[in-house]
C-alpha positions in Angstrom: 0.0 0.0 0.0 1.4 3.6 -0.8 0.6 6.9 1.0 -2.0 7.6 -1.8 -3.9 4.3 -1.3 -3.8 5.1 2.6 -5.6 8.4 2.2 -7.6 7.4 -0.3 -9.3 5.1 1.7 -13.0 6.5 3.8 -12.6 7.7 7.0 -14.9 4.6 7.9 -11.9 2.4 7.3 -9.8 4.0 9.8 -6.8 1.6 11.5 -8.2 -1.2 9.6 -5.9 -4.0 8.7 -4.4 -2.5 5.8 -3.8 0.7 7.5 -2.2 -1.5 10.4 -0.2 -3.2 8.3 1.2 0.0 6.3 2.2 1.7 9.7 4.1 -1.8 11.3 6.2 -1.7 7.9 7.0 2.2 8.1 7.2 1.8 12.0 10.0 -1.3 11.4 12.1 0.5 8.7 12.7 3.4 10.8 13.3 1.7 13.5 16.1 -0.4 11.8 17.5 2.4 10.3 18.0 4.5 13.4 19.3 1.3 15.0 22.1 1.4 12.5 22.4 4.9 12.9 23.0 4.6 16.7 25.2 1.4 16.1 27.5 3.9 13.9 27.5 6.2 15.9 28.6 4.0 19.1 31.6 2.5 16.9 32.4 6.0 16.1 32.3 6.6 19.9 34.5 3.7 20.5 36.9 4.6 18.1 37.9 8.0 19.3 41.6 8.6 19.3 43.1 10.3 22.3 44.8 13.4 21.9 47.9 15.1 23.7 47.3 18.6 23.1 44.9 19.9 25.0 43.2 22.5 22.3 42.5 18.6 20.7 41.6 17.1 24.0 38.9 20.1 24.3 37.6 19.2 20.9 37.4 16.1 21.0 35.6 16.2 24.4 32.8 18.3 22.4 32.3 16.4 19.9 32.1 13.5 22.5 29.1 15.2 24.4 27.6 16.3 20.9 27.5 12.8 19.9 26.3 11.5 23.4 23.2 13.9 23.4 22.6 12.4 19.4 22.5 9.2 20.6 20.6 9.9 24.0 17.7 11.6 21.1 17.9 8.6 19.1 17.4 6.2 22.2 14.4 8.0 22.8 13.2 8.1 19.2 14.1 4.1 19.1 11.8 4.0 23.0 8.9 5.8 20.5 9.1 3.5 17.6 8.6 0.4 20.2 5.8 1.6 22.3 3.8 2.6 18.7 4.9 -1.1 17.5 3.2 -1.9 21.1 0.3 0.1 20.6 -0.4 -1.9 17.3 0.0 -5.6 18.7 -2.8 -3.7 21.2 -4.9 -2.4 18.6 -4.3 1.1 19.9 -2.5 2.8 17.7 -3.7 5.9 16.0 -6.3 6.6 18.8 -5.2 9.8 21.1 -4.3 8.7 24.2 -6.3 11.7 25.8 -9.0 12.1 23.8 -9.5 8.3 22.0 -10.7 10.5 19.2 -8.5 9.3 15.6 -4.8 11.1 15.5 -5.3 11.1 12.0 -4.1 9.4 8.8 -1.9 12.9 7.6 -0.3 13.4 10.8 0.3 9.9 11.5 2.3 9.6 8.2 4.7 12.7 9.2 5.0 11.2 12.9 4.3 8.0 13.2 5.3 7.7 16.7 2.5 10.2 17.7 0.1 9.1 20.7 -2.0 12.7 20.9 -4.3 14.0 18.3 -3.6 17.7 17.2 -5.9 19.4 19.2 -4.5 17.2 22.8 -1.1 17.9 21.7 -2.1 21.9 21.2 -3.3 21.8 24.8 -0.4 20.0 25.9 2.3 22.0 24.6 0.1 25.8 26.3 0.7 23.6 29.8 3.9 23.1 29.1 4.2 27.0 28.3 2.3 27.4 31.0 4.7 25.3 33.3 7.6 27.2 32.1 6.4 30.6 32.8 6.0 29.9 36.5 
């Protein structure tokens, strides 16, 4: 199934099968690619040379923490990925967790990994403003 045959489907049809199946596939490929990704990028950690001069040592130390913080991003994109793949052996993906109104075929295909409709996630992020401000 392709992105047009998704949307082109009635809103009746909503996380049927099809539309199940289309989102494990897309949920499994980005999970194995950022899986390689992090792999890399923990080979590229491991294979860091050590430096003498401390101008290098300071550089190095950077791009250390710079590539610690990637990988602590992509752990928590990789934590996503799983709990949507959980959500589907449930049969709750694509529902908002707040709400259990539809997230939405469109904004499912840009995040996959989402949990809150637009409007929850709207309301979400003004308490987290909210939060902030205090």
């Amino acid at each position: 199934m392709t992105e047009q045959d998704l949307l082109a489907q009635p809103p009746a049809d909503y996380m049927n099968e099809a539309q199940q199946g289309f989102f494990r596939e897309l949920l499994l490929i980005q999970r194995n690619e950022l899986q390689v990704r992090i792999d890399a990028e923990f080979m590229a950690l491991r294979e860091q040379e050590t430096n003498s001069d401390p101008a290098d040592v300071g550089s190095a130390e950077e791009q250390r923490q710079w590539q610690l913080r990637l990988l602590e991003r992509e752990k928590k994109l990789l934590d996503k990925i799983d709990d949507a793949l959980e959500l589907l052996v449930r049969g709750e993906y694509g529902w908002c967790r707040e709400t259990g109104e539809p997230i939405g075929l469109q904004r499912l295909l840009l995040r996959p990994t989402a949990t809150l409709c637009i409007e929850a996630k709207e309301r979400e992020e003004l308490r987290e403003r909210h939060k902030r401000a205090i």
